[in-house]
N, C-alpha and C positions, 0 to 999 in steps of 0.2 A: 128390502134389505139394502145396506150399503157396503156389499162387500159381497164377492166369492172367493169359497174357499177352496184351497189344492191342497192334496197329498202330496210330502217333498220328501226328500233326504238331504240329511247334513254331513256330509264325507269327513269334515274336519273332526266331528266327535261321532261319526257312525251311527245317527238315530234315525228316525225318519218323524217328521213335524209337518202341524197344518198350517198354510200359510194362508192369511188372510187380505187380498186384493181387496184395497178401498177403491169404488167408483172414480171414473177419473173424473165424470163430472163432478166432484167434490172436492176432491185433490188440488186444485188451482185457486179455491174459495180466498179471498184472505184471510177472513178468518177461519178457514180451516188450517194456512200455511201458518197462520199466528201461536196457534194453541195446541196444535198435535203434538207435537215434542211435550210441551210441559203435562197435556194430558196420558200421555202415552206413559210417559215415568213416573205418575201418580199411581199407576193399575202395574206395571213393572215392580212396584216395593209392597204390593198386597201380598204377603206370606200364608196362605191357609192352605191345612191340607183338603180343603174341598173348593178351592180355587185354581180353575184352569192359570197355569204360570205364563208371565207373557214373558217369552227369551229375547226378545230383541223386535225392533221395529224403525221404519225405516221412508224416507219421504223426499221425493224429488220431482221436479218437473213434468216426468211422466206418472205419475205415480205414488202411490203408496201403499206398505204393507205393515202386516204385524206376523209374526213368528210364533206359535202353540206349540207344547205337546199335542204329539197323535193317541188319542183315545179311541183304543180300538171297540168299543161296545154302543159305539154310535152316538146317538140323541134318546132322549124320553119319547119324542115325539114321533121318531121310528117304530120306538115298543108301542108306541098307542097306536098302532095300526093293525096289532093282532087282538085290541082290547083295551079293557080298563085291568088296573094291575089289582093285585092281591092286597089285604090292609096291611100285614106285618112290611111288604117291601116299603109300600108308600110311607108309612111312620119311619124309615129308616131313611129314605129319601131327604124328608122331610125336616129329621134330625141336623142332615148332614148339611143339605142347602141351605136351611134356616140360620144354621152355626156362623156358611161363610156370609150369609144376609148381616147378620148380627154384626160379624169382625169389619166390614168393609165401611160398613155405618158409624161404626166407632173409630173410623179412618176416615171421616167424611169423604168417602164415598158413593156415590148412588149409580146404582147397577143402570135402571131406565127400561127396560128390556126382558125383565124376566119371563121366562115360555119354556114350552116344553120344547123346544128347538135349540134351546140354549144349557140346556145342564144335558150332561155330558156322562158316559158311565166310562168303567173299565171292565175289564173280563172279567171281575169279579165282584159288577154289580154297585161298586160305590159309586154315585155320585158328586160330579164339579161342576159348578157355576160358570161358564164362561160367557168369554162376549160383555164387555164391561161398557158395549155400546159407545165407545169411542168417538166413532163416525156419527153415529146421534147424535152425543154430547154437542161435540162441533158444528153440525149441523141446522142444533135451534135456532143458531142466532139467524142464521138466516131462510128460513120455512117461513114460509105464508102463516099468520097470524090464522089460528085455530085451525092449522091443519096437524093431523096425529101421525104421529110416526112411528108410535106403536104397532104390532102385527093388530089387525081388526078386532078380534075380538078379544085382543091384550090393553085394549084404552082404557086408560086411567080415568077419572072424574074432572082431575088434573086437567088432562091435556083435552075435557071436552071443553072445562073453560076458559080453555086456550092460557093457562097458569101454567108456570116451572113447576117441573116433574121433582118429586121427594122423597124422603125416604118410605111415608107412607103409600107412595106410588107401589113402593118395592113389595111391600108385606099386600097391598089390594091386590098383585099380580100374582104372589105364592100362593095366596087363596085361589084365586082361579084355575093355578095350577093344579092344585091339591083337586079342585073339582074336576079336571079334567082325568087326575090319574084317575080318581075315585069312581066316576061313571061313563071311560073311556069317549066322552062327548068335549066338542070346541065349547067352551062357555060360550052362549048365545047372544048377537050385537044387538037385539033389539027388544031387551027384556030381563028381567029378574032371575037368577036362574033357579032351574027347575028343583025340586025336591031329592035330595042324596038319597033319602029315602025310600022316596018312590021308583029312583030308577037301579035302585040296589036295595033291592031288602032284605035280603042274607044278611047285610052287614050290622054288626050290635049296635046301638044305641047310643049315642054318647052321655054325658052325664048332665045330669038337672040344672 
């Protein structure tokens, strides 16, 4: 990851917000000092209601941050340590993340990074995309020629041949995802993955 996050509070409007510490090994890059600002205000003007909102962000010689709402319902990838989820949530999930996949691609945006680490709930269960992989973004140009910087078993096809990440990067990752809600397992780095069926067979059938 290129980044830890803190729980804050903002006194000036009384909320409390995650703030995200970009590595300072990256921070100094030039072209990380070239393109953060104009990338950062690209994912700042993303309006969806299943899009983690980015309030502000910020970049100096020691440093750099971005500024989130705090979503108190954690990560997916939290709940996937009691399990695999149920189908009604996962298709509502799905719904909701697919929607702001949909909106940000229509904003020539690409996310880079989707996982169950990065969508985001609220106390009542919906669903936001965040993490618009910023620090990624910035970061390809200068990454070793075919190395992935995708979480492991989030690698794209993309980035095995060593090719700029796309928006069909985005939609190969939701599917992974969906396999992950669906049979509470990491999609597997060294293989096909296994059968929905066989590792869940309560669940119906989908169509012909």
């Amino acid at each position: 990851d290129y980044g830890v996050v803190y729980r804050a509070f903002q006194p000036s409007v009384g909320r409390e917000a995650a703030v995200k510490f970009i590595r300072p090994e990256y921070v100094n890059r030039a072209d990380f000092i070239r393109r953060f600002e104009a990338e950062a205000q690209v994912v700042a003007e993303l309006e969806h209601p299943h899009i983690v909102t980015l309030l502000d962000f910020w970049r100096g010689p020691a440093g750099a941050y971005l500024v989130m709402p705090l979503l108190r319902g954690g990560s997916v990838a939290e709940t996937l340590r009691r399990g695999p989820w149920d189908l009604a949530p996962v298709l509502r999930l799905l719904e909701q993340v697919g929607s702001a996949v949909s909106y940000a691609h229509r904003h020539g945006v690409i996310h880079r990074d989707i996982k169950a680490a990065n969508v985001l709930l609220d106390d009542d269960g919906n669903a936001y995309l965040s993490d618009f992989g910023i620090a990624s973004r910035l970061t390809d140009a200068f990454e070793s020629p075919g190395r992935a910087t995708s979480s492991p078993a989030y690698v794209t096809p993309e980035e095995l041949r060593s090719e700029p990440r796309t928006a069909r990067s985005d939609l190969y990752c939701l599917g992974l995802l969906t396999f992950e809600l669906v049979t509470g397992r990491r999609p597997p780095m060294d293989g096909s993955l296994p059968s929905v069926s066989a590792l869940r067979p309560e669940l119906p059938e989908g169509p012909d």
